[in-house]
Biopython code that builds the backbone (N, CA, C, O; Angstrom):
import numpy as np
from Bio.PDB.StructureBuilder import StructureBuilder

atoms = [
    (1, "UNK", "N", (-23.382, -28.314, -17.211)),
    (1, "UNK", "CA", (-23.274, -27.489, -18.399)),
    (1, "UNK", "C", (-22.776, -28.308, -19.589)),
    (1, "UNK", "O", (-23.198, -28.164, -20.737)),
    (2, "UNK", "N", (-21.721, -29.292, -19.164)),
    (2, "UNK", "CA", (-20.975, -30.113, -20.425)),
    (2, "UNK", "C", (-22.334, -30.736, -21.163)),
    (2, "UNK", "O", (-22.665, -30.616, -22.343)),
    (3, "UNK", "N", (-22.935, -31.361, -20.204)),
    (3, "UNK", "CA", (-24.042, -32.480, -20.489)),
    (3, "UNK", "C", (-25.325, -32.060, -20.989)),
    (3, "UNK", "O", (-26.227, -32.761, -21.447)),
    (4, "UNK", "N", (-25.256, -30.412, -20.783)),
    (4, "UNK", "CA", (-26.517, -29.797, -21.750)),
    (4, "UNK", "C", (-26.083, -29.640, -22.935)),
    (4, "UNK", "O", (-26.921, -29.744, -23.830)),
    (5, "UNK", "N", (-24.756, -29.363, -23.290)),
    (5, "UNK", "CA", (-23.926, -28.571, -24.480)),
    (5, "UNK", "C", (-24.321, -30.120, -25.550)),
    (5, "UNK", "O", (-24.995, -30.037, -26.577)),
    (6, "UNK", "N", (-23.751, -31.393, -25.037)),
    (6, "UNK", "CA", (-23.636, -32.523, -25.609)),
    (6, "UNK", "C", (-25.079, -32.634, -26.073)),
    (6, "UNK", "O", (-25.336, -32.500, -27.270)),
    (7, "UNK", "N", (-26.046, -32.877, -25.165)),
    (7, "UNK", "CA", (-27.415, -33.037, -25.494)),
    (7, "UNK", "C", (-28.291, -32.237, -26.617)),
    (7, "UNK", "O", (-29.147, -32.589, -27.429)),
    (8, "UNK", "N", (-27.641, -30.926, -26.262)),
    (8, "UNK", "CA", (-27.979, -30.121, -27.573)),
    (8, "UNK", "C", (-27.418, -30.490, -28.933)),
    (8, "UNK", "O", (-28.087, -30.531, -29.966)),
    (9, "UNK", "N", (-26.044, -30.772, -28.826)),
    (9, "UNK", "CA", (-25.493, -31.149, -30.195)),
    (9, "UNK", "C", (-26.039, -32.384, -30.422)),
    (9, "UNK", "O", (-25.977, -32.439, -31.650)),
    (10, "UNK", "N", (-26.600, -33.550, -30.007)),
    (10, "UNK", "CA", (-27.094, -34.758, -30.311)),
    (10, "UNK", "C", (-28.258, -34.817, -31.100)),
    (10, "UNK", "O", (-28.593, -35.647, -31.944)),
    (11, "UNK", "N", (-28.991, -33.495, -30.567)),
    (11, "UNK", "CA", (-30.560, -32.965, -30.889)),
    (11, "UNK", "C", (-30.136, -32.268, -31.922)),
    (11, "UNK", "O", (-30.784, -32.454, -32.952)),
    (12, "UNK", "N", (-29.350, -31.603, -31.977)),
    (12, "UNK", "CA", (-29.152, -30.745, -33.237)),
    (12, "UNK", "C", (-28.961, -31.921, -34.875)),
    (12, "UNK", "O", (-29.567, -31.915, -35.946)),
    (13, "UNK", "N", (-27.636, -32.946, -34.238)),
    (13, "UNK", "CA", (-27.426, -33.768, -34.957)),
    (13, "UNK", "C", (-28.638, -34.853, -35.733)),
    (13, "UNK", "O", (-28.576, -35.367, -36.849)),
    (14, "UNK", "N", (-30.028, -35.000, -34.393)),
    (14, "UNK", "CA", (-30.566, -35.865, -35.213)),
    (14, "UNK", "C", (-31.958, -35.038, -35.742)),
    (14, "UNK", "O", (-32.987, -35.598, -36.121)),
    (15, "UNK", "N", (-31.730, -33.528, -35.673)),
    (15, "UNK", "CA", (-33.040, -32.621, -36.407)),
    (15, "UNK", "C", (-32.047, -33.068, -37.798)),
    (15, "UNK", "O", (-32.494, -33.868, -38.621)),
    (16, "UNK", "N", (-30.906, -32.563, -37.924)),
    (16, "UNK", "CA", (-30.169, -32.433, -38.907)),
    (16, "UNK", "C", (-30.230, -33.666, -40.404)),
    (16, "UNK", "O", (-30.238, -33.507, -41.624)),
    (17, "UNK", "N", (-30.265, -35.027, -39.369)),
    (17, "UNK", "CA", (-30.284, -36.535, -39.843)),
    (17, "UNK", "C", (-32.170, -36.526, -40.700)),
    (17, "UNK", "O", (-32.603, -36.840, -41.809)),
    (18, "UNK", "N", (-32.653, -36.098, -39.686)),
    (18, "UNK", "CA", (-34.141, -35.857, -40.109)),
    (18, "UNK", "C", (-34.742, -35.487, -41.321)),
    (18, "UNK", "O", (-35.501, -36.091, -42.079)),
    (19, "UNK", "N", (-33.950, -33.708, -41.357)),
    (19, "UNK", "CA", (-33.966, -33.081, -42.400)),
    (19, "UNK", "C", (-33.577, -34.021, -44.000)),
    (19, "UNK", "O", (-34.223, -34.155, -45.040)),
    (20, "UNK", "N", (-32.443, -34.451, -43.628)),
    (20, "UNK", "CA", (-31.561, -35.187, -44.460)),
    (20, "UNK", "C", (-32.309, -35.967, -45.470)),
    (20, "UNK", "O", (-32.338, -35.871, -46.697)),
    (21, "UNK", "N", (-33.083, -36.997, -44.406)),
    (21, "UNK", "CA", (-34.119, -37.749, -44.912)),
    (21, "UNK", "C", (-35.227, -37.557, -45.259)),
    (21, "UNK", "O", (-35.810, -38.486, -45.820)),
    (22, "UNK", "N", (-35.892, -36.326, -45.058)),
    (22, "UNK", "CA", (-37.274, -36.209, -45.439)),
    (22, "UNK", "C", (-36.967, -35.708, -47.224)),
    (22, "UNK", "O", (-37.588, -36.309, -48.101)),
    (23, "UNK", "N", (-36.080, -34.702, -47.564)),
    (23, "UNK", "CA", (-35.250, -34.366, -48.560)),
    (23, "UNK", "C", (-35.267, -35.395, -49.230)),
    (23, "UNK", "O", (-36.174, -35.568, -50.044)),
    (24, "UNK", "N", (-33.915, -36.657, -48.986)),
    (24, "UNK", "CA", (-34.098, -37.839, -50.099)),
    (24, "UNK", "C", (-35.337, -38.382, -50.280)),
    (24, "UNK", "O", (-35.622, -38.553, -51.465)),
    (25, "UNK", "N", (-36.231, -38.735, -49.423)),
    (25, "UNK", "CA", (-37.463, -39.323, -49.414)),
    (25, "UNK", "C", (-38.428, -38.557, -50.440)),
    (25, "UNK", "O", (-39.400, -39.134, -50.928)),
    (26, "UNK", "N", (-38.089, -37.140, -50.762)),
    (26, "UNK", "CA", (-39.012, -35.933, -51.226)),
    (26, "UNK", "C", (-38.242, -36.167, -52.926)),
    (26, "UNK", "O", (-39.019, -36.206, -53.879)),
    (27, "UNK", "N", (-36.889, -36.296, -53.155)),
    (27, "UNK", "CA", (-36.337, -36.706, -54.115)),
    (27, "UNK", "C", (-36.602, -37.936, -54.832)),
    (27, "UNK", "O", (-36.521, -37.939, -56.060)),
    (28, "UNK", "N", (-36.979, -39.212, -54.047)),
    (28, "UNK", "CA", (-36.973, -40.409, -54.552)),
    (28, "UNK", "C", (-38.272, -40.101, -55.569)),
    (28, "UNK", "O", (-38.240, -40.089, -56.800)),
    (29, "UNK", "N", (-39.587, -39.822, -54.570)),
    (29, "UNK", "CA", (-40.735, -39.712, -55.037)),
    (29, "UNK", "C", (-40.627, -38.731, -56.213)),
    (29, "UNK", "O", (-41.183, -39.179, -57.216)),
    (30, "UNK", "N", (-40.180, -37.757, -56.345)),
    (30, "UNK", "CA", (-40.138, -36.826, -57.454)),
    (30, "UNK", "C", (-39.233, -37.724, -59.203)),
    (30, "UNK", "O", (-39.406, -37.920, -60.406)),
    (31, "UNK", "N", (-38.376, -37.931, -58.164)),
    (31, "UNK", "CA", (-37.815, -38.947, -59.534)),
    (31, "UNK", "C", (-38.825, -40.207, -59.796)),
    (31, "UNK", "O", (-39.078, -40.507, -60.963)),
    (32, "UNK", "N", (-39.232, -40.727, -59.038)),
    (32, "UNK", "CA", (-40.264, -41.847, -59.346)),
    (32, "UNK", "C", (-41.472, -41.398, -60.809)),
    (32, "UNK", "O", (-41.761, -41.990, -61.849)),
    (33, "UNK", "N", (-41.839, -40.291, -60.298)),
    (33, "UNK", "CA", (-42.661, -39.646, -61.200)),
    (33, "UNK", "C", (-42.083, -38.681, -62.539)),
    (33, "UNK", "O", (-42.694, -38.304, -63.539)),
    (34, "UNK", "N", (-40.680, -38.457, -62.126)),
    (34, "UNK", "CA", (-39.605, -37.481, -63.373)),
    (34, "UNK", "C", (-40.392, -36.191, -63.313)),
    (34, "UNK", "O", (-40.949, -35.889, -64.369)),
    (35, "UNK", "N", (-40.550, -35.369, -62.291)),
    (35, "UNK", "CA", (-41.185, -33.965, -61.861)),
    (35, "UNK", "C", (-40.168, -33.700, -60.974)),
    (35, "UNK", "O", (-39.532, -34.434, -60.217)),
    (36, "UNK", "N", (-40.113, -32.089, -61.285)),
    (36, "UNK", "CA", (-39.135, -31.535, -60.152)),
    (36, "UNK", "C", (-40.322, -30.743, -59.199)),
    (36, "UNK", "O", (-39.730, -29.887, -58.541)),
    (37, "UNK", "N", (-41.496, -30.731, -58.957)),
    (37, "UNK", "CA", (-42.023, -30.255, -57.965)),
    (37, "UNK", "C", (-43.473, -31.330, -57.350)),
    (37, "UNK", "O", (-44.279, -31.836, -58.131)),
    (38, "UNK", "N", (-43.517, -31.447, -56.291)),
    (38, "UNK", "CA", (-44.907, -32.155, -56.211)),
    (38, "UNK", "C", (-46.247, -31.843, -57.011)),
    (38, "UNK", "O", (-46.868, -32.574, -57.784)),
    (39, "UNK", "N", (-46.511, -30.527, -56.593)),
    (39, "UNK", "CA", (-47.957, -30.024, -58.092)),
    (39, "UNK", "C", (-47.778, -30.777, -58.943)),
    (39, "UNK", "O", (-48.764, -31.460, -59.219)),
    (40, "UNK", "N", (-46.388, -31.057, -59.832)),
    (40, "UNK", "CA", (-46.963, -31.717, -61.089)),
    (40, "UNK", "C", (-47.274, -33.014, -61.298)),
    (40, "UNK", "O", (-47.661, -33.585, -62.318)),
    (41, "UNK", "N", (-46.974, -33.561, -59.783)),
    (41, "UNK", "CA", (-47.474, -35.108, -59.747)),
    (41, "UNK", "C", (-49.377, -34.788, -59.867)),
    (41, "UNK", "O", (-50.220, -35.284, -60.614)),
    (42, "UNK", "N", (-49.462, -34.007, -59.037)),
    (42, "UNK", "CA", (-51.057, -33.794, -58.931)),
    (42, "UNK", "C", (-51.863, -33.391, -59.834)),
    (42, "UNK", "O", (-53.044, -33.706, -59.986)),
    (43, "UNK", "N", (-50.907, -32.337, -60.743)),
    (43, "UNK", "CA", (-51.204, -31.776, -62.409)),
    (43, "UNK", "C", (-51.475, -33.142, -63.259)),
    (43, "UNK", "O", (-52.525, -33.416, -63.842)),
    (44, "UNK", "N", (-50.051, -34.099, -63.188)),
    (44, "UNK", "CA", (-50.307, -35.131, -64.120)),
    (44, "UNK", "C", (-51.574, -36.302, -63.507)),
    (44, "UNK", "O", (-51.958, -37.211, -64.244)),
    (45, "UNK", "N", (-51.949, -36.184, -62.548)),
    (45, "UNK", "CA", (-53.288, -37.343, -61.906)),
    (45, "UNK", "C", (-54.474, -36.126, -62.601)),
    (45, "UNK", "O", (-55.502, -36.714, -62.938)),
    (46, "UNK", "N", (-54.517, -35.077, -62.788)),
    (46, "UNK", "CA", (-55.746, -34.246, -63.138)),
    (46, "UNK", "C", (-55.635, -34.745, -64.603)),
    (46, "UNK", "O", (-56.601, -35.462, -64.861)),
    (47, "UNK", "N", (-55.026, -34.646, -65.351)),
    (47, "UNK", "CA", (-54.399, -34.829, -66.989)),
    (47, "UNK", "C", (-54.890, -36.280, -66.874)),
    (47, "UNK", "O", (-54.993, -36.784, -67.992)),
    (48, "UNK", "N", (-55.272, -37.220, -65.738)),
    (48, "UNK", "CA", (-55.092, -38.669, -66.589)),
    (48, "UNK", "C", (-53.591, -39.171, -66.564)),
    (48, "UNK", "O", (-53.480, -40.353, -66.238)),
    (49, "UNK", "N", (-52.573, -38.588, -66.810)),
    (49, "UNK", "CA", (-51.555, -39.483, -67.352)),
    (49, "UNK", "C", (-51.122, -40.171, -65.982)),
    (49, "UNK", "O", (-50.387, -41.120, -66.258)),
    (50, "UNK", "N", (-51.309, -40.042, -64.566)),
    (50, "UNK", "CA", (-50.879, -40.941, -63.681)),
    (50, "UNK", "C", (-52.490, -41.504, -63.148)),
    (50, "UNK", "O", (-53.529, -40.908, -63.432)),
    (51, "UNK", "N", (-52.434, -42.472, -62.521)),
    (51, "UNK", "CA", (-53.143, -43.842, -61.529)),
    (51, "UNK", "C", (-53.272, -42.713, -60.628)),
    (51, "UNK", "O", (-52.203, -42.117, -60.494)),
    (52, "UNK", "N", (-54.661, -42.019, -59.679)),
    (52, "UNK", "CA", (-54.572, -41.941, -58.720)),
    (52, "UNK", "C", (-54.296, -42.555, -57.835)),
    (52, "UNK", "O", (-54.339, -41.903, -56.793)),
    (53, "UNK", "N", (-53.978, -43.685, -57.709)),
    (53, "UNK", "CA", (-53.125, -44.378, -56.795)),
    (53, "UNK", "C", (-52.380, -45.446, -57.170)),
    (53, "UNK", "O", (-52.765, -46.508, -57.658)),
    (54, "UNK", "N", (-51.130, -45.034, -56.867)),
    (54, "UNK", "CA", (-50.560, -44.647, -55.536)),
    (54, "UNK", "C", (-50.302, -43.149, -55.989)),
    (54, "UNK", "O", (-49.853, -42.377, -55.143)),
    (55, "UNK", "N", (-50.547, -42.711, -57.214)),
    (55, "UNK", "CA", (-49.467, -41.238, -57.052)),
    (55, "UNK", "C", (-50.107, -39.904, -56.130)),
    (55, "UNK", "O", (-49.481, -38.927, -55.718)),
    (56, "UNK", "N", (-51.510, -40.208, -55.968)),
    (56, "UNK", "CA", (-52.063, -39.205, -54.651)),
    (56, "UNK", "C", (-51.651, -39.002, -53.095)),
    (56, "UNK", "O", (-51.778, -38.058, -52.316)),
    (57, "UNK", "N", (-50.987, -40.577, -52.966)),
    (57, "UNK", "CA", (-50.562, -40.822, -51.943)),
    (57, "UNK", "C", (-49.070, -39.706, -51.970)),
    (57, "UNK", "O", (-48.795, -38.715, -51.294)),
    (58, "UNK", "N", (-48.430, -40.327, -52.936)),
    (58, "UNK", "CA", (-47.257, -39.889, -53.029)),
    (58, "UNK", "C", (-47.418, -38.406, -53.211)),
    (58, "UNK", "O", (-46.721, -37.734, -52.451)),
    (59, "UNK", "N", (-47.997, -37.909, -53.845)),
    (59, "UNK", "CA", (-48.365, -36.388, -53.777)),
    (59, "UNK", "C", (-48.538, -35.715, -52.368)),
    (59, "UNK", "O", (-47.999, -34.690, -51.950)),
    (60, "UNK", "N", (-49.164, -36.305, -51.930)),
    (60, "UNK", "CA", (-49.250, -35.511, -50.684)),
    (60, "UNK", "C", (-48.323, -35.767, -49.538)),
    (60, "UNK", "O", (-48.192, -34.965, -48.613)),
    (61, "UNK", "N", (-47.574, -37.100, -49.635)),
    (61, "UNK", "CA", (-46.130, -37.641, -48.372)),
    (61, "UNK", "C", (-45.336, -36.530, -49.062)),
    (61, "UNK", "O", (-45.112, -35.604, -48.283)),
    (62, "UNK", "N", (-44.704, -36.295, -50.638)),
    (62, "UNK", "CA", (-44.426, -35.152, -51.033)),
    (62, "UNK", "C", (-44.160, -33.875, -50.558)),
    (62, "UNK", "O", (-43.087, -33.352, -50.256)),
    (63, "UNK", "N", (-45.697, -33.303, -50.530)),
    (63, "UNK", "CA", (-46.060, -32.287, -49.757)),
    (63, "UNK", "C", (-45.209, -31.836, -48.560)),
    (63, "UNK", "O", (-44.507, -30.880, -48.232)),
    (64, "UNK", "N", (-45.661, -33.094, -48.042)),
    (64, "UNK", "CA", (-45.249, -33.293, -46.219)),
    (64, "UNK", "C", (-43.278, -33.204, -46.230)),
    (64, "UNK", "O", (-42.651, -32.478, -45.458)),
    (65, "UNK", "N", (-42.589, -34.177, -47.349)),
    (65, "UNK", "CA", (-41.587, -33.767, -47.163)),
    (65, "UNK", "C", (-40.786, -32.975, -47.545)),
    (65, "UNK", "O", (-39.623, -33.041, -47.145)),
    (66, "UNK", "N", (-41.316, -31.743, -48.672)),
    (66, "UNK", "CA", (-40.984, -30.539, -48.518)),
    (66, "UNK", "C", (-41.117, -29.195, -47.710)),
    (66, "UNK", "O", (-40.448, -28.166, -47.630)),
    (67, "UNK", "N", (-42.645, -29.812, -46.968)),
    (67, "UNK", "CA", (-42.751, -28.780, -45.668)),
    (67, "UNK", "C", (-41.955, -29.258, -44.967)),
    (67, "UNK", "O", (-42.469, -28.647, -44.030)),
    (68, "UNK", "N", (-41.053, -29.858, -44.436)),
    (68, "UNK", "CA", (-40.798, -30.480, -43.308)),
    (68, "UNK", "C", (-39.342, -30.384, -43.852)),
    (68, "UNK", "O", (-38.446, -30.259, -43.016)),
    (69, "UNK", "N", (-39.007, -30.433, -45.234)),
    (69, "UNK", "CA", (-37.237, -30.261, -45.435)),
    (69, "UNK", "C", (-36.784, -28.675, -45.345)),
    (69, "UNK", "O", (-35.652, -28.205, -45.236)),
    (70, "UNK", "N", (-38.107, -27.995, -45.432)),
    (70, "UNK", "CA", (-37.076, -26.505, -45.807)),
    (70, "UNK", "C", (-36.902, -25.861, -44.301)),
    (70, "UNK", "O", (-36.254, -24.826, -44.143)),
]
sb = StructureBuilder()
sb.init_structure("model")
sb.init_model(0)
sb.init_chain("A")
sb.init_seg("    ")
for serial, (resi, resn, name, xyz) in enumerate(atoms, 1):
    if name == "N":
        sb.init_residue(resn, " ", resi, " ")
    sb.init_atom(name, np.array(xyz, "f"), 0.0, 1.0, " ", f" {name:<3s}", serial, name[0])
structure = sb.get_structure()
């Protein structure tokens, strides 16, 4: 029982660590571009004003780490 309790909190600890990081990772990219939501990275590649690449890339890892932070 001890050794399930521990195992769970370890798992809990590294969903937790996970979360953590997909978040900053979802932050860096948003500040990279000075947008507080991914769309407007994708808004500003429709407009012209960004390089589809890399910022498509980043648009969509984006994506991924706001599905994956909330």
């Amino acid at each position: 029982m001890v050794a399930s309790i521990e195992k769970s909190g370890i798992t809990a600890l590294i969903t937790v660590n996970e979360l953590i990081e997909q978040k900053r990772k979802l932050e860096k990219i948003l500040k990279k571009y000075g947008v507080k939501k991914p769309e407007e990275i994708e808004e500003r590649i429709k407009q012209g004003l960004l390089p589809e690449h890399p910022a498509y890339e980043d648009f969509l890892s984006a994506l991924a780490y706001l599905k994956n932070s909330c």
